[in-house]
C-alpha positions as CSV (number, residue, x, y, z in Angstrom):
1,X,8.6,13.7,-15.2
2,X,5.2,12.0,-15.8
3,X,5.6,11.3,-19.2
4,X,1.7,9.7,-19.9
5,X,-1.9,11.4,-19.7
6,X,-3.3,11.2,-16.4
7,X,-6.8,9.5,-16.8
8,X,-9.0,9.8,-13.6
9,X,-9.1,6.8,-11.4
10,X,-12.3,4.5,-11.5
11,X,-13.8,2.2,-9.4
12,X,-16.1,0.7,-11.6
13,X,-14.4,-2.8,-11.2
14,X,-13.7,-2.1,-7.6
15,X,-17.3,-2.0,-6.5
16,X,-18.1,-4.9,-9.0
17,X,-15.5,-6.8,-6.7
18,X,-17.5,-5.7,-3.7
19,X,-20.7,-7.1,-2.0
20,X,-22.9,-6.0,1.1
21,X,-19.6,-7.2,3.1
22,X,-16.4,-6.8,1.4
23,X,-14.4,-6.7,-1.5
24,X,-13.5,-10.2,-2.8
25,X,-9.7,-11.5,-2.7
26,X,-9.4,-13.4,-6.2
27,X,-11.3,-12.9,-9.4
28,X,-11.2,-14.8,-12.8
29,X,-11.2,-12.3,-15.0
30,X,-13.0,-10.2,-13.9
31,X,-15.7,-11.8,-12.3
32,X,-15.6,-12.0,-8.6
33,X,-14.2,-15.7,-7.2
34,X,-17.0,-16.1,-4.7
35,X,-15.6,-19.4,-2.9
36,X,-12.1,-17.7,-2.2
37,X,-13.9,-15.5,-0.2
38,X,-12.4,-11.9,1.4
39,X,-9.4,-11.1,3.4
40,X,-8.7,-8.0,5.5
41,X,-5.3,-7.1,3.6
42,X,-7.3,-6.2,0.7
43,X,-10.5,-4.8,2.9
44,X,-7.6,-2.2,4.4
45,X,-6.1,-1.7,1.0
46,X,-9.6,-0.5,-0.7
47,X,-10.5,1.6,2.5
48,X,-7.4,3.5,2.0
49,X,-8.1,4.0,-2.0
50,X,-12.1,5.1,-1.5
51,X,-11.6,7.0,1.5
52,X,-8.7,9.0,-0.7
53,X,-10.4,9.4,-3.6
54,X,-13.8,10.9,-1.3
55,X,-16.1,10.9,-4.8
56,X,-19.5,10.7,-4.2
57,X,-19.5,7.3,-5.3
58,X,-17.5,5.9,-2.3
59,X,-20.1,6.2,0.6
60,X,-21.7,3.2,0.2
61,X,-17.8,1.6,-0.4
62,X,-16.5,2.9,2.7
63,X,-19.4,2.2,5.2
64,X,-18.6,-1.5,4.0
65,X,-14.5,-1.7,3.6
66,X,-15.1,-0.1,7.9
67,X,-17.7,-2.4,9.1
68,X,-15.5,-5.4,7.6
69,X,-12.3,-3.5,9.5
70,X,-14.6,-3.2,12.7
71,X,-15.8,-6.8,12.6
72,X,-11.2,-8.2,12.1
73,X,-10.7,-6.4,14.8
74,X,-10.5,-8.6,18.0
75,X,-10.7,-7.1,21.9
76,X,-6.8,-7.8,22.4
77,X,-6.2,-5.8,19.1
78,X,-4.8,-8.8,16.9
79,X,-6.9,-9.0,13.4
80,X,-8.7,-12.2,12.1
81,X,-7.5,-11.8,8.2
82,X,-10.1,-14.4,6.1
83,X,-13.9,-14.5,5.9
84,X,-15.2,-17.1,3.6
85,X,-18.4,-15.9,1.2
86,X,-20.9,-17.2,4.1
87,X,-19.3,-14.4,6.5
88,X,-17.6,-16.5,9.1
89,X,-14.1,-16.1,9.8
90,X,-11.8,-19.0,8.8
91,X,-8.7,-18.2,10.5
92,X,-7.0,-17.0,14.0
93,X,-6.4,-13.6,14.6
94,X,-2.9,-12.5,14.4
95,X,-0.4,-9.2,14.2
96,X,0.7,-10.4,10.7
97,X,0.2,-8.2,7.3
98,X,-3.3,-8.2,8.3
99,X,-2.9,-5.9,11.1
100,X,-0.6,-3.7,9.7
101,X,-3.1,-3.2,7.0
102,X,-5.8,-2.3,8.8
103,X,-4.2,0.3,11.3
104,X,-2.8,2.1,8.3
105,X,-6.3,2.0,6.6
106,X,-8.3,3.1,10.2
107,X,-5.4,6.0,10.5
108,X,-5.9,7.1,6.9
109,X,-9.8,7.2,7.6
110,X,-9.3,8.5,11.3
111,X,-7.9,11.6,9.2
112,X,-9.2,12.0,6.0
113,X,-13.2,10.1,6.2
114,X,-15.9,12.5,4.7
115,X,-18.0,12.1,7.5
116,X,-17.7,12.6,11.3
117,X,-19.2,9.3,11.7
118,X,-16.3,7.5,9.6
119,X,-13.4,9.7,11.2
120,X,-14.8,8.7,14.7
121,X,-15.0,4.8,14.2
122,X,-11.8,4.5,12.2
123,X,-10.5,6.2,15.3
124,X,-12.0,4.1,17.9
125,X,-10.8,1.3,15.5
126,X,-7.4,2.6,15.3
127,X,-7.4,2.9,19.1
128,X,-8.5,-1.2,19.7
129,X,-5.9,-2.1,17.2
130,X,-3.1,0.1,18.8
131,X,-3.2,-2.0,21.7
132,X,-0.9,-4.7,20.7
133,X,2.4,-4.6,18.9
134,X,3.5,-6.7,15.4
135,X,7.1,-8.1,15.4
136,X,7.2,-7.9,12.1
137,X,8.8,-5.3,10.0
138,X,6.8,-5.0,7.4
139,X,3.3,-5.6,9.2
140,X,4.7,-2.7,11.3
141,X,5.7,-0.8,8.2
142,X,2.0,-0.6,7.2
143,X,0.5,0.6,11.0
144,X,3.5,3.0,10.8
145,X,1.2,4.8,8.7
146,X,-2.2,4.8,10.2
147,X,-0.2,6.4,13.0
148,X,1.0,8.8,11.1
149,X,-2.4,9.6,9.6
150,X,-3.4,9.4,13.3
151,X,-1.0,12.1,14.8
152,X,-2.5,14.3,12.1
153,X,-6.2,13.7,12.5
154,X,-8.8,15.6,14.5
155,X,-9.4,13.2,17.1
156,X,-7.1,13.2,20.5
157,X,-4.9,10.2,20.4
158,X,-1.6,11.9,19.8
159,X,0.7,10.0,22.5
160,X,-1.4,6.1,21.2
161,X,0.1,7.1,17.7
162,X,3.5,8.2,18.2
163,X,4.0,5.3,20.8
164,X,3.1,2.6,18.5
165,X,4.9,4.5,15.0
166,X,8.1,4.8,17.4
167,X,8.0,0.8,18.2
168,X,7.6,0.8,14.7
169,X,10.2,2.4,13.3
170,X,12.6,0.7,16.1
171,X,12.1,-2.6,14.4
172,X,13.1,-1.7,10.7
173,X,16.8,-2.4,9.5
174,X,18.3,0.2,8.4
175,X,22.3,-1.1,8.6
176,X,23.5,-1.9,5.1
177,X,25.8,-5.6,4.8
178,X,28.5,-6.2,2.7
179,X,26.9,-7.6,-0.1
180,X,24.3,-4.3,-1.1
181,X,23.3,-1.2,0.0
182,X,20.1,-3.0,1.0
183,X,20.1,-4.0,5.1
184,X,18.4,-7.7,4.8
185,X,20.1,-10.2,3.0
186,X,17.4,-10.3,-0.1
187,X,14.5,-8.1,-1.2
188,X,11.2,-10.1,-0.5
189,X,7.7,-8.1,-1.3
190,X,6.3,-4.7,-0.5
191,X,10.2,-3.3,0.3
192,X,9.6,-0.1,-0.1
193,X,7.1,0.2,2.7
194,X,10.6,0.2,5.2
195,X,11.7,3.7,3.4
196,X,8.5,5.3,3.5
197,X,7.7,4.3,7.2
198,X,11.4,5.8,8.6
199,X,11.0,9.1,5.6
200,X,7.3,10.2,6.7
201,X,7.2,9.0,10.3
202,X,10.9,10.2,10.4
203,X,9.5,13.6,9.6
204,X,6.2,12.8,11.7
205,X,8.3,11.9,15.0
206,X,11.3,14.5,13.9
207,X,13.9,12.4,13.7
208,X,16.1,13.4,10.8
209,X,18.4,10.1,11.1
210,X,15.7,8.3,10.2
211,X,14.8,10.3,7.6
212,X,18.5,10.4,6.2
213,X,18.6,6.4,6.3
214,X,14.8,5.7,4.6
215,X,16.0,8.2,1.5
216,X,19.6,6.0,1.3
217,X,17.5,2.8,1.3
218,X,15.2,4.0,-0.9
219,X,17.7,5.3,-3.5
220,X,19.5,2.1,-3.3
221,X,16.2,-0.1,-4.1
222,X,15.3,2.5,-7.1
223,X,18.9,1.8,-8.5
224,X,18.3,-2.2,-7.7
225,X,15.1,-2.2,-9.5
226,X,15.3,0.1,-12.4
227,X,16.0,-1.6,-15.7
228,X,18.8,-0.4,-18.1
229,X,16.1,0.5,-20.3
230,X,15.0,3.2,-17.9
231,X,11.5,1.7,-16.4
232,X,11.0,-0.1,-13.6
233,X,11.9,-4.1,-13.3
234,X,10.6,-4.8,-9.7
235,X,11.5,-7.6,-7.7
236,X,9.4,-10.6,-9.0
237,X,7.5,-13.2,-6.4
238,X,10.7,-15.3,-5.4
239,X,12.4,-12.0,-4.5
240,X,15.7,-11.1,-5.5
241,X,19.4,-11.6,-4.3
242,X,22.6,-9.6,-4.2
243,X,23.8,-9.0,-7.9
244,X,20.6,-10.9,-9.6
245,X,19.7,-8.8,-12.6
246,X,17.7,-9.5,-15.2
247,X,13.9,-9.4,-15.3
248,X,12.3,-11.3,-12.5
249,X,9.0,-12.7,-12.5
250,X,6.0,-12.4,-11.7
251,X,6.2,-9.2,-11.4
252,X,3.4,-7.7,-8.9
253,X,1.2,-4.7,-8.8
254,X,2.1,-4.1,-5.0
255,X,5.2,-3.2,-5.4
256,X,4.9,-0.8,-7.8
257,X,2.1,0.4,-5.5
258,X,4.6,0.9,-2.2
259,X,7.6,2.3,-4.5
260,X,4.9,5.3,-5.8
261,X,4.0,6.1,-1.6
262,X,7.4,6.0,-0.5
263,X,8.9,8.4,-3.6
264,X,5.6,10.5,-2.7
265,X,6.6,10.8,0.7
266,X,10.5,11.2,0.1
267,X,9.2,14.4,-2.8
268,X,7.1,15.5,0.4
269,X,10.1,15.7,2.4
270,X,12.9,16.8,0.5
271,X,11.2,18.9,-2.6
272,X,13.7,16.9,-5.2
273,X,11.4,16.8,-8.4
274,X,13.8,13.2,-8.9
275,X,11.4,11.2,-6.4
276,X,8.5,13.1,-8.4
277,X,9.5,11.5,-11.7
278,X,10.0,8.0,-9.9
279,X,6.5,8.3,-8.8
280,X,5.4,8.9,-12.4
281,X,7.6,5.9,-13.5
282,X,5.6,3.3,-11.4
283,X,2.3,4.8,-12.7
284,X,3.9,4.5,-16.6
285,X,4.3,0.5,-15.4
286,X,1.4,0.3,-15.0
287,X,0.7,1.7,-19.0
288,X,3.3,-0.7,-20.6
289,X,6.9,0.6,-19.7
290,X,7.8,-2.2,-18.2
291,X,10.2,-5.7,-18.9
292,X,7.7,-7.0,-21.2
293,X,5.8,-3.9,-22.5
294,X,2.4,-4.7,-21.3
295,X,-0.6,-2.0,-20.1
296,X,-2.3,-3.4,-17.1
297,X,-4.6,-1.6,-16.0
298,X,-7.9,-1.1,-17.5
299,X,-9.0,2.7,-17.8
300,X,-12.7,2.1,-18.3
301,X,-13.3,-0.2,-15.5
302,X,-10.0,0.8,-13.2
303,X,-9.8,-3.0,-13.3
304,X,-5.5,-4.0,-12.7
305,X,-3.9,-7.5,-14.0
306,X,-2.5,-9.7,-11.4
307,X,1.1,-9.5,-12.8
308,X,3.9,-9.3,-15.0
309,X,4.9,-12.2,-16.6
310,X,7.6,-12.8,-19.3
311,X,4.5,-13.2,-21.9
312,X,2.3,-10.3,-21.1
313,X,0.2,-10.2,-18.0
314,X,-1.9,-11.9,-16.2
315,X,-5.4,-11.4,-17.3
316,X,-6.9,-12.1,-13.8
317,X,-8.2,-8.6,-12.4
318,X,-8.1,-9.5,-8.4
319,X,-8.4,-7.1,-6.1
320,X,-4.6,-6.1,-4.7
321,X,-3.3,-5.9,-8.0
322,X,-6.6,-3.3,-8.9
323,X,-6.1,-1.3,-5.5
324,X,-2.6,-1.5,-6.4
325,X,-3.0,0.2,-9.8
326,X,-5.2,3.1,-8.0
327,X,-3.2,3.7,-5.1
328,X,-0.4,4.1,-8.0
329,X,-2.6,6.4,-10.3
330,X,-3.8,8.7,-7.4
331,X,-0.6,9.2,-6.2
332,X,0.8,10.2,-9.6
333,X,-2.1,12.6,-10.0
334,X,-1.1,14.3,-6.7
335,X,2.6,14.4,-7.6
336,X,1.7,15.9,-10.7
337,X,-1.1,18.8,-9.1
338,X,1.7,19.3,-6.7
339,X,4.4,20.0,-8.1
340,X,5.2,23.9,-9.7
């Protein structure tokens, strides 16, 4: 069970992140870092937070997080992903992380923006990007969502959406090895996006295989990355190999961030209060139960540190690890109003 207070999110140190085009990637501190500029990956990710948390407060926030979404988004549907302070892009446009991002953040707004005017333009943005196909699984983990935001939303693009969440699901791995119960040969970053894309767009597309296979995956990764101790000790940033225990460092935000939307989506599904308490365990990481028993995240401000380290944290407040701590906190909330 959620065993901390629930404080309501803030986005005090979200908007101080954010200008008249996006949020900012890197901060020192908490002061923006101006020259590192924006990238879309974090534009998506705050969409997806503001949008959710529809406060009267997050007009101004999502008009900005779309327009930058709008302005990735290339004819052909690939996404440029970095815009440097002066507002010109800095990169080539690609079907990376990036793109995955932003469909899941334009299907998310397709069905849940406050206004008509947001709902249709995340649609039509949803639409553009739907066009081409990522061959990567996790970039295609993220769309997987938009789409299944999409098939749910009030405007008509029902066959678009399940097309592109059945290509995919097609592409995730889902037969275990030898070595683990996992199916690739090491954990890398944002792992738990593979079990929530086959256990909600599993349910989305009705396909119980693929729900049965993204709650075994995601039971194995729980047991990988719990600690003896009984909090979680996620995969660090060098990832994590068969039988390689012990804290691993640096720990990030984001993966506490994907673990708490997969065990909200597997609670969704199956109604096992377990995957409600795991969703309240990756909000308690961020409040100190963790491998070095360190709070990071900031109640006042909403501001999140950019890691776990085997010191303490991070004291940077960038803006993944801060969208990461609120995606976690508003997904705990709604565990915790949901349940009986």
């Amino acid at each position: 069970m959620i065993r901390v207070r629930l404080p309501a999110p803030s986005l005090a140190h979200v908007a101080a992140m954010t200008d008249e085009r996006g949020i900012f990637e890197h901060a020192q501190f908490k002061a923006p870092r101006l020259e590192c500029g924006y990238c879309t990956d974090d534009v998506a990710r705050a969409l997806t937070v503001v949008v959710r948390d529809g406060g009267p407060e997050t007009h101004t926030l999502t008009q900005t997080y779309l327009a930058f979404l709008e302005r990735a988004l290339t004819t052909d549907g690939s996404v440029h992903n970095r815009m440097s302070v002066a507002g010109s892009w800095t990169d080539t446009p690609t079907t990376g992380d990036c793109w995955g991002r932003a469909v899941g953040a334009l299907g998310h707004a397709a069905r849940y923006g406050g206004t008509h005017d947001v709902r249709t333009r995340a649609a039509r943005g949803f639409l553009r990007a739907a066009r081409t196909r990522s061959q990567d699984v996790r970039a295609s983990c993220f769309a997987a969502s938009g789409a299944i935001d999409m098939l749910r939303a009030e405007q008509s693009a029902d066959g678009v959406a399940a097309s592109l969440l059945a290509d995919c699901l097609d592409l995730i791995p889902r037969r275990t090895g030898t070595a683990w119960e996992w199916p690739e040969p090491r954990l890398r970053y944002a792992n738990a996006a593979l079990c929530s894309a086959l256990i909600a767009g599993g349910a989305a597309l009705r396909r119980p295989t693929a729900i049965r296979q993204g709650l075994t995956m995601l039971t194995a990764l729980v047991h990988i990355e719990s600690s003896p101790h009984g909090h979680f000790s996620v995969t660090g940033t060098e990832g994590r190999a068969p039988g390689q225990t012990g804290p691993l460092w640096d720990q990030q935000p984001i993966e506490l961030s994907v673990l708490a939307d997969a065990c909200t989506h597997a609670y969704t599904v199956t109604g096992d209060t377990f995957w409600a308490r795991k969703v309240g365990l990756a909000w308690s990481w961020f409040t100190g139960e963790n491998d070095a028993a360190t709070e990071l995240y900031e109640r006042d401000t909403g501001a999140g540190h950019d890691g776990l380290q085997p010191g303490g944290r991070n004291e940077n407040c960038g803006a993944e690890s801060t969208i990461a701590a609120l995606n976690t906190l508003q997904r705990a909330r709604e565990i915790a109003g949901a349940r009986p």
